[in-house]
Structure formats: C-alpha cells, structure tokens
C-alpha positions, -999 to +999 in steps of 0.1 A: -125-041+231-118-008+217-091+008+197-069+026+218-063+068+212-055+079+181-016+086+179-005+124+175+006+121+141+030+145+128+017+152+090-012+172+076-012+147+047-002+108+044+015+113+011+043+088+009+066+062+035+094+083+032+078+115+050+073+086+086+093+081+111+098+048+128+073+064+158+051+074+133+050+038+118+049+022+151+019+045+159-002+037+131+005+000+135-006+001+170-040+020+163-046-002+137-043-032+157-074-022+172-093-017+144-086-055+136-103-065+170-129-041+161-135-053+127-138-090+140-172-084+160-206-083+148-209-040+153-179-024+134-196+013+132-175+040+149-184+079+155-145+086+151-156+107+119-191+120+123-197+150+109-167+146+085-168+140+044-143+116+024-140+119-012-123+091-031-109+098-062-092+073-085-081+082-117-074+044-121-092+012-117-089+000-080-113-029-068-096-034-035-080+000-020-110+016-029-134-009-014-112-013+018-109+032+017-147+031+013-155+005+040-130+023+067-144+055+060-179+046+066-171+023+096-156+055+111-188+071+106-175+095+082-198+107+050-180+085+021-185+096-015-171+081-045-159+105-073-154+085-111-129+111-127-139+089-158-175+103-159-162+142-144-153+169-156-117+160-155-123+138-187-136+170-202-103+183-199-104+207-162-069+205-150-061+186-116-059+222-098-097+233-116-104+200-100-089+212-065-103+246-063-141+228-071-133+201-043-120+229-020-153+252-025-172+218-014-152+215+020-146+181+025-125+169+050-102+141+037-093+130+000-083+095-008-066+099-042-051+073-068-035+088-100-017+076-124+013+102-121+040+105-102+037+136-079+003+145-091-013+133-055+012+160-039+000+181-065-033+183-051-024+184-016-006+212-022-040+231-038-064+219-010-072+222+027-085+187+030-061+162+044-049+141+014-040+103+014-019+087-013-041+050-026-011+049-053+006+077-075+022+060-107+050+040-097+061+061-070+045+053-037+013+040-027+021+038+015-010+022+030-002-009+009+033-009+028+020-003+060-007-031+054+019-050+049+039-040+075+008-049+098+004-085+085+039-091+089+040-079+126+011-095+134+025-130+124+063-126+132+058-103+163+085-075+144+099-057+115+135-054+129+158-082+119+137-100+091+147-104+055+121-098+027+128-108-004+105-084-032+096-100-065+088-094-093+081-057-116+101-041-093+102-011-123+073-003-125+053-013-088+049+018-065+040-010-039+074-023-042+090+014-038+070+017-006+079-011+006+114-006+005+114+025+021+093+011+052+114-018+058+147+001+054+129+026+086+122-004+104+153-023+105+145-046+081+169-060+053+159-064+019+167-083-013+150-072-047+147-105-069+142-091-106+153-099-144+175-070-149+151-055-175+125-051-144+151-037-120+150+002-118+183+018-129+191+036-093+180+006-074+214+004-063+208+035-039+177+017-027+205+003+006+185-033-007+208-065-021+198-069-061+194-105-075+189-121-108+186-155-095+151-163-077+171-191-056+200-170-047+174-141-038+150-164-017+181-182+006+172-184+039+143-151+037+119-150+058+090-134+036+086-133-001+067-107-013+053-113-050+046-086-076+017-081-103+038-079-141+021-044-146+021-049-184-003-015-185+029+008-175+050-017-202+066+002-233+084-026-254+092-057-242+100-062-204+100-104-205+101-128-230+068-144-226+045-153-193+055-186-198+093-181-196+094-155-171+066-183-147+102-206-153+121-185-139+110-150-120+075-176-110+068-185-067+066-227-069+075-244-041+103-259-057+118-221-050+102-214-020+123-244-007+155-223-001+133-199+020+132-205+057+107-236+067+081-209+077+089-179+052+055-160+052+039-156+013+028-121+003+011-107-031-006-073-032-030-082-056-036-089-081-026-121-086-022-133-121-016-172-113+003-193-132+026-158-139+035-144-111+027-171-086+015-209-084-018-214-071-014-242-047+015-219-034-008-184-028-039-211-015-013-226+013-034-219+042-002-220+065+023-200+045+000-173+023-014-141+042-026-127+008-063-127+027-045-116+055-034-085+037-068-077+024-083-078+060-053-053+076-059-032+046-093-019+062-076-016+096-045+004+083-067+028+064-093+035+093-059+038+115-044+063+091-079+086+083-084+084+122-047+100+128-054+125+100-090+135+112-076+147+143-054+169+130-080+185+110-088+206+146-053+215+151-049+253+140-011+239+136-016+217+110-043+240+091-015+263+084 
C-alpha cells in the first residue's frame, strides 16, 4: 500500500488550527492515514522529499515532537538537521530575525520551529522563504498535536462530528488544549473544558466550549477525555493547592471515568506525570488509553503535513 496524493493544501505555512478549513483538516487526515499503513511495514523510506532540507529548531525541550518531526522528515527522504538554539548564536544574543536572515542565506526548504512565545513562530515565517511549521509557540497553538489527535480519534470512532470531548486539566497555560479546541469546534465537535477556575483562561467563555469545575459534571456521558500536563514551568504563583489535592479532585481515576460513556476513549499528550494528572492503571488500560496511539499518529500527521507543504514549495503562487 501507498499513501495516496498529497492534498492541494491552501497555506504556504502550517502555523496554527485556526488558519484550516474543515477540507483542509479532512485532507491532511486522509494523507496521513497512509502514512500509518506505511509506517507499519518493514521499509518506511519515501523519496517524497529528496533533494529537500528540514531544519528543526526548538527553543524548548521537546523529546517527542522533535523525535516524531525528525523521524518523518527522514522517512520522506528529506535532509533532516537539528538546530540547539541553546548551543547557537541565539543564546549569544542574535535576534530571531538575525537568526532568519542566516537560515534564509542557507536555503532550506522547511522549518520545524518550537518557541516559547506566543507569535514568535509567525514571526519567523514572516522573515523566511522556507515553509514554516508551528511544533508549539507558548501557549498559543501547537496544531500537529491537534491534528494527531484528531487522527487517533477518527481512527477509533470513525468521526469528529457529533462527539463530545471533555479537555482537562491546565487549560491556562496548554497551547495543546487551545488547538484542540479550535479543531474540534471546525469539525463539529462539542466541547467541555474541565478546570479549577484558577486554570481556566479568562476569555474561555468565547472559546463556543461548556466550562466546568466539577470533573464529574464535566465527564457525564463524554465520549473522550483528554488529560493535560500541570505546566508548572509557565506557573507564576500558585495555580493549585498541592499535587496531592488537585490528584483528588482535577485527577483521571476510574472512579470519574465512570460517568463517561462505557467506551470513552483516554487521551494525554504527554507528558504524563502519574499520580497528578492521571492514574496509572487508568493511562495503561489497554482498551480505553490511545496515549501510544497518539505517539504513533504523531509521525503520520507530521510526514502528512511536511508532504502537503513540500509541494507547494514549487508553486510560484505560494512563493509570493
């Protein structure tokens, strides 16, 4: 089996959810399906990007968005190299558009780029004539996690349209959840945001999501539950009372799970800090949890969505 043509995708950059359509979702889904098949069997090497060069950068720590960038990249063919801002001359204080007008003299083809600001991946886009692909901006959007997600679900459930999905957790501060909300609202999906108030953002109101305080209220009759990492780094001041309170109440056991539906799917983008956020026989339930699940579309998603964007690298229109 092979992955089927690459969708005509609308976008010079993959920068956020919000910028996709539902076709444009759809599409990405479907050619990422593929990739699944693909990575199942012994030979995974593509030539879809021969000849081309991807630079990750991450201005933050990232075991598995940059392994699963790194491993789609190079099963694609393309030329994958690993920039450590850390170790640059970025931590010698060059500015991010120094930093673009070096990586733009070097002519690569597509940027993977985690930072930790808000807006500074559009930033850079906006310097360079590589395409650009947001792994995670501060907590505003990091959209191959949501479409990863997305996959995993669809995959399982057959569809977006209909379900209920309960995120929670640091809603505040998680670019993951932000995403997610965005791509589930496009698809038809409804959604409930399960938070202490302290951890619920102060416009999440105008999010079109249902806001709840109470994990059992929140969890009624859903029919995923996405968990979130406390993200204690992006913290100033206290957020929760202690890990041990906020396991009692804000924690996934199956004694809340039970108000789920029977067969409510378990999701965590990891992550995981067990006995926090999550208990462990719950995120080990081999019939429930698709946490490995998410991992494995993550590689899928990404070749899908560096694929889409490689293509358009020929299109005078989109070198405009």
């Amino acid at each position: 089996m092979t992955a089927g043509p690459a969708p005509r995708f609308p976008h010079r950059h993959l920068l956020g959810v919000g910028e996709l359509s539902p076709r444009d979702i759809g599409d990405l889904l479907d050619l990422a399906d593929g990739y699944v098949a693909l990575n199942r069997r012994a030979e995974k090497k593509q030539e879809k990007l021969r000849g081309r060069t991807q630079i990750n950068m991450f201005f933050e720590s990232s075991t598995r968005t940059r392994t699963s960038f790194e491993l789609a990249g190079k099963r694609l063919g393309a030329d994958v190299i690993n920039m450590s801002p850390a170790t640059s001359a970025i931590k010698k204080g060059e500015t991010l558009i120094d930093t673009a007008a070096t990586l733009n003299a070097m002519r690569p083809d597509v940027l993977v780029v985690r930072h930790p600001d808000s807006g500074a991946v559009k930033l850079l886009a906006n310097a360079v004539n590589a395409a650009v692909v947001n792994a995670g901006d501060g907590s505003h959007e990091h959209p191959t996690q949501a479409l990863l997600d997305a996959l995993t679900i669809r995959r399982r459930l057959g569809r977006l349209s209909g379900l209920t999905v309960a995120i929670c957790g640091d809603i505040a501060h998680s670019r993951v959840a932000r995403s997610n909300i965005l791509l589930f609202n496009i698809m038809g999906a409804r959604v409930r945001l399960v938070a202490p108030p302290t951890l619920v953002p102060t416009a999440a109101d105008r999010y079109g999501v249902e806001i709840h305080h109470d994990m059992r209220a929140g969890l009624k009759d859903v029919d995923i539950v996405m968990m979130l990492r406390l993200q204690t780094e992006r913290m100033q001041g206290s957020f929760v009372p202690s890990e041990r309170e906020y396991f009692q109440f804000y924690g996934l056991d199956y004694d809340k799970l039970a108000v789920a539906k029977p067969d409510a799917l378990i999701m965590h983008p990891g992550p995981m800090n067990r006995g926090t956020e999550i208990d462990s026989e719950v995120a080990d339930d081999i019939n429930r949890s698709v946490i490995l699940d998410q991992v494995e579309m993550g590689v899928a998603v990404r070749q899908a969505c560096l694929e889409a964007l490689a293509r358009n690298l020929d299109d005078p229109e989109h070198n405009r």
